[in-house]
TIFI-515173 format. One record per residue (C-alpha): residue number from 1; x, y, z. Coordinates in steps of 0.25 Angstrom, whole numbers. Last residue first. Example, Ala and Ser with C-alpha at 12.3 -4.5 7.8 and 13.67 -1.06 7.14 Angstrom:
<rolums>
ROLUM   num       u       v       w
ROLUM     2      55      -4      29
ROLUM     1      49     -18      31
</rolums>
This chain:
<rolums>
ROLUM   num       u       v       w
ROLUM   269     -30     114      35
ROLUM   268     -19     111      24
ROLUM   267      -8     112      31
ROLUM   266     -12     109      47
ROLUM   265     -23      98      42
ROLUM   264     -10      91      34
ROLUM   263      -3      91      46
ROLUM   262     -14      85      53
ROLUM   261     -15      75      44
ROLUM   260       0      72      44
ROLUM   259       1      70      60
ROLUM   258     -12      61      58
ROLUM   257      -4      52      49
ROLUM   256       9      53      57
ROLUM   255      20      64      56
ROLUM   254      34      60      61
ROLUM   253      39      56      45
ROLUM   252      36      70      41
ROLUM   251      45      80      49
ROLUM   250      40      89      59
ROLUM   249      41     101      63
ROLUM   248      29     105      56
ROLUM   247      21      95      65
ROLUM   246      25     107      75
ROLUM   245      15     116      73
ROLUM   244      21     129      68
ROLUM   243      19     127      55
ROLUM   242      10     140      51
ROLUM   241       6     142      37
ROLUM   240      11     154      30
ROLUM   239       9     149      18
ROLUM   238       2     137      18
ROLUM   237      10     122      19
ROLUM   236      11     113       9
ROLUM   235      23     117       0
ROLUM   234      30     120      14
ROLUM   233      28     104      20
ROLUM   232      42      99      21
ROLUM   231      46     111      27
ROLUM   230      35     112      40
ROLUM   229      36      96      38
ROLUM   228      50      96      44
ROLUM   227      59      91      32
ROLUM   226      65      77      29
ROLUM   225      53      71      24
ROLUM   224      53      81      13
ROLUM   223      43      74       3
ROLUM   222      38      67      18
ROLUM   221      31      80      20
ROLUM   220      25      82       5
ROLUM   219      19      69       5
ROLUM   218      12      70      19
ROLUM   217       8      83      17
ROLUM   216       3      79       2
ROLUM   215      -5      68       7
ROLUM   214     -13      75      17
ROLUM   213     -15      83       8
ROLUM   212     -22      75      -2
ROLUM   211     -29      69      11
ROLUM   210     -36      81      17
ROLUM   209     -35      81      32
ROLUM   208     -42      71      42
ROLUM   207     -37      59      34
ROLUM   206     -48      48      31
ROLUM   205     -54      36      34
ROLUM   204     -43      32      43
ROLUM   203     -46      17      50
ROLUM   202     -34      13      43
ROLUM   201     -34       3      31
ROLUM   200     -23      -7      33
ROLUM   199      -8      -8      26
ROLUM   198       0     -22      29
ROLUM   197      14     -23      25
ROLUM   196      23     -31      19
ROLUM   195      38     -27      15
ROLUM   194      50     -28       6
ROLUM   193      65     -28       7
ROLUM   192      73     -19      -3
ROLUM   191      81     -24     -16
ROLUM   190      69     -32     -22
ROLUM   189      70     -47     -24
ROLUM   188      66     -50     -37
ROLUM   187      60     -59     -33
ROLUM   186      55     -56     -21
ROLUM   185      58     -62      -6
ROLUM   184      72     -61      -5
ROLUM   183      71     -46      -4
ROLUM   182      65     -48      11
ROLUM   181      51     -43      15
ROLUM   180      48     -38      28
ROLUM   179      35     -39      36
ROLUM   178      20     -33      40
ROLUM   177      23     -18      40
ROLUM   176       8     -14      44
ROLUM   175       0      -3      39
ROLUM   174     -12       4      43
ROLUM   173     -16      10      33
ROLUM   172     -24      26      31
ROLUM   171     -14      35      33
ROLUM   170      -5      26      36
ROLUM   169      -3      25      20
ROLUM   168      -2      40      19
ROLUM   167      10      42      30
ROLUM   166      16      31      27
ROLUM   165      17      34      13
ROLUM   164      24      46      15
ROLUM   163      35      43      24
ROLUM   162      38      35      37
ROLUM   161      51      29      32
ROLUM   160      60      41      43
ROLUM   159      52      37      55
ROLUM   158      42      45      62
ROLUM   157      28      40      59
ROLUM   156      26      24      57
ROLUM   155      31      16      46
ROLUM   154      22       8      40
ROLUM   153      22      14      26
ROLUM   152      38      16      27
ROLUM   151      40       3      31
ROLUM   150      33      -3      20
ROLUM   149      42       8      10
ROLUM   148      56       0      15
ROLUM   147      50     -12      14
ROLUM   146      49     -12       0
ROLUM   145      33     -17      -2
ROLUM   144      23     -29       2
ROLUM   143      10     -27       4
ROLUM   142      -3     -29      11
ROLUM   141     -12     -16       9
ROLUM   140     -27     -18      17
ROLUM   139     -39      -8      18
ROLUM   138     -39      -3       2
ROLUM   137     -51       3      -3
ROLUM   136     -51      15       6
ROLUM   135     -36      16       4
ROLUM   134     -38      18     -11
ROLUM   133     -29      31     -13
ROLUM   132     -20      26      -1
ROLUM   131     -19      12      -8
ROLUM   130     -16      17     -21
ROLUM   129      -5      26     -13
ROLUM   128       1      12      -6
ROLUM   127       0       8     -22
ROLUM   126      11      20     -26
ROLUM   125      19      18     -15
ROLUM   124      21       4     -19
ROLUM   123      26       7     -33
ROLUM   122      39       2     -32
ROLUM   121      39      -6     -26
ROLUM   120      30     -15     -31
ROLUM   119      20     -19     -19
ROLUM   118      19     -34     -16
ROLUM   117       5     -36     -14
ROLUM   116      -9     -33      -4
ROLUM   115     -21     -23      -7
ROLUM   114     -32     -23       1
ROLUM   113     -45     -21      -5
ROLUM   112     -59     -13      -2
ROLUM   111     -72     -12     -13
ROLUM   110     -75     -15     -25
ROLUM   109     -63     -24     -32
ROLUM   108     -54     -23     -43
ROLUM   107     -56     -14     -53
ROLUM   106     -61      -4     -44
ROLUM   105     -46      -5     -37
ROLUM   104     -44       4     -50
ROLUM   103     -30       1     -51
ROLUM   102     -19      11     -57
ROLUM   101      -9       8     -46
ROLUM   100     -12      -6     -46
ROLUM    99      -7      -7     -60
ROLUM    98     -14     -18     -69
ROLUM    97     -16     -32     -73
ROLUM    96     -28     -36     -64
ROLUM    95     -28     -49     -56
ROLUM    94     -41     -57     -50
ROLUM    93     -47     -62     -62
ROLUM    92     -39     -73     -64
ROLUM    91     -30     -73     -50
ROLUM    90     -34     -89     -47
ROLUM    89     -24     -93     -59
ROLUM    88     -14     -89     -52
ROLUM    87      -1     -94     -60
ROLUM    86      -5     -90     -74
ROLUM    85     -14     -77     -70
ROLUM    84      -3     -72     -60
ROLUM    83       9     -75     -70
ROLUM    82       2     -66     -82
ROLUM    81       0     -54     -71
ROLUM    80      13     -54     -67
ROLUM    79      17     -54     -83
ROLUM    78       7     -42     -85
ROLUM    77      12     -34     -74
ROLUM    76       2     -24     -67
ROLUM    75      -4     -33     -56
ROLUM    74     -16     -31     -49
ROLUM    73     -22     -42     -42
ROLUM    72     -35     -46     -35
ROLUM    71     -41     -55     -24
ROLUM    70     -53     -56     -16
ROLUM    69     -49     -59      -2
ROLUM    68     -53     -70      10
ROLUM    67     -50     -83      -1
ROLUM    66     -36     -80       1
ROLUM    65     -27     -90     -10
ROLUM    64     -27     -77     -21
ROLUM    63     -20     -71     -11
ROLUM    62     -10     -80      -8
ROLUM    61      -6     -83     -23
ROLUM    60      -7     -68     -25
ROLUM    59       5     -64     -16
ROLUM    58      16     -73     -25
ROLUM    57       8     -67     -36
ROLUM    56      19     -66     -47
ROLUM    55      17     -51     -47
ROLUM    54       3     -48     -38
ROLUM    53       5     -35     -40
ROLUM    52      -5     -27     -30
ROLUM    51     -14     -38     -24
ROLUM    50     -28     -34     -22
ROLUM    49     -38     -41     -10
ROLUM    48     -53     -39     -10
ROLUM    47     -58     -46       4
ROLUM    46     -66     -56       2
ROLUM    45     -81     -58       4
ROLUM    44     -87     -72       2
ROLUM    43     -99     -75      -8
ROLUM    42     -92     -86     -13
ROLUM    41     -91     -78     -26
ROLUM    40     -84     -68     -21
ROLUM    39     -91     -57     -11
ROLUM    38     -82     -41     -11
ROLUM    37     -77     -37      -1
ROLUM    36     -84     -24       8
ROLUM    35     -83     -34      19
ROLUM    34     -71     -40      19
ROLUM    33     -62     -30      21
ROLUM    32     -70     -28      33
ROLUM    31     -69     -44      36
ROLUM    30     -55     -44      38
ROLUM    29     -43     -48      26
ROLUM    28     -29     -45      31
ROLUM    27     -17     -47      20
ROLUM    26      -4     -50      27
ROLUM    25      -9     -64      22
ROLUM    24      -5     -60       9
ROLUM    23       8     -53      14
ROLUM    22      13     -68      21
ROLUM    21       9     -77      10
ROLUM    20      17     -69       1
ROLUM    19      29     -69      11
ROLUM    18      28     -84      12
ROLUM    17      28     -84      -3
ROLUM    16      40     -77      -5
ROLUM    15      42     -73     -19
ROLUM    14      37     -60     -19
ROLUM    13      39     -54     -33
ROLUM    12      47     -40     -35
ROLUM    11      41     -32     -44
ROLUM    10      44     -18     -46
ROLUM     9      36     -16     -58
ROLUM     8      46     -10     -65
ROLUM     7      55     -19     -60
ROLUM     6      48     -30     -66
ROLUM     5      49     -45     -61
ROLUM     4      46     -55     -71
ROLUM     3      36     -64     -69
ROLUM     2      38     -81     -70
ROLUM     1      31     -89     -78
</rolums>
């Protein structure tokens, strides 16, 4: 049995085991994620592990192998799920049918979890968001996605990629590019390379300015990416509001995380 790839889904299945091994062993396990885990049967804590579409489980077969993590899986594809249960028999109980982006992480476990899989692209934003909304839960991300967007979330202010989701994700991970990913390695192989990389709970506890507003500075700004931030800003910004200071001046891709909080501070007080 073999499963189809769906465009829809925007699969595209890992067939490299050596790169399999690779991004599950990417995934750090220390005694604090540890220590609010929950005890199996053995009576030994794990860390609680998720896997983000498991597909034909070329990633699961690794993790359901560590004996440091408690394992689950959310897939959203009936006929991924139907090969899982036939060819790993160990994921019986472990793996929900469902859409990650609708998950209550309730469902799965009490308490922290990393996350690690082979993102769709297609809606790999849309779970780095999940995370964000959840970051408190969520200490560790190892993923693969399009190279292009990896280097954007690791890039560093002052480059022409550094953009929206840098900005938010920096905010509160650390994150490492870890490799590249060559087209050969899927099937079907996508049109665009791929990436892995490592994201890691900050020490940030949280933003020294309001965080709905922070978000819509940083949104708003990089929606005209082009412009300084005094004219990319103007729905934001209060009548008759003073922009003298020179971050104005500025477009949005020089402006650090701190440099957006502050920003955010000067608008909205």
């Amino acid at each position: 049995m073999e499963v189809r790839a769906k465009k829809a889904l925007g699969q595209h299945f890992l067939t490299d085991q050596r790169i399999a091994e690779d991004i599950v062993n990417a995934l750090q396990i220390d005694n604090e994620q540890t220590a609010d885990a929950g005890t199996g049967a053995d009576g030994a804590k794990r860390a609680q592990v998720l896997e983000v579409g498991p597909g034909m489980g070329v990633l699961t077969r690794h993790l359901l192998q560590r004996e440091d993590i408690d394992f689950r899986a959310v897939e959203i594809d009936r006929e991924s799920v139907d090969y899982l249960h036939i060819h790993y028999p160990s994921i019986a109980g472990k793996l929900i049918q469902g859409d990650f982006l609708h998950l209550n992480f309730d469902r799965l476990f009490q308490g922290d979890m990393s996350i690690i899989g082979n993102f769709p692209y297609n809606i790999s934003s849309q779970i780095f968001f999940k995370v964000i909304d959840n970051r408190n839960r969520v200490p560790q991300v190892v993923c693969m996605i399009q190279k292009e967007v990896a280097e954007r979330i690791a890039e560093k202010p002052g480059t022409k990629t550094y953009g929206i989701l840098s900005v938010l994700l920096q905010a509160w991970y650390d994150i490492e590019y870890l490799f590249t990913v060559g087209e050969g390695a899927f099937n079907p192989p996508p049109k665009v390379k791929s990436a892995v990389i490592r994201l890691k709970r900050n020490t940030r506890t949280q933003l020294d300015c309001d965080e709905t507003q922070f978000k819509a500075v940083v949104k708003t700004a990089f929606g005209q990416r082009r412009k300084t931030l005094r004219n990319s800003l103007k729905s934001l910004l209060p009548e008759g509001m003073n922009t003298q200071d020179e971050i104005f001046d500025l477009r949005p891709e020089r402006l650090s995380v701190e440099d957006f909080v502050r920003l955010t501070k000067l608008i909205f007080g």
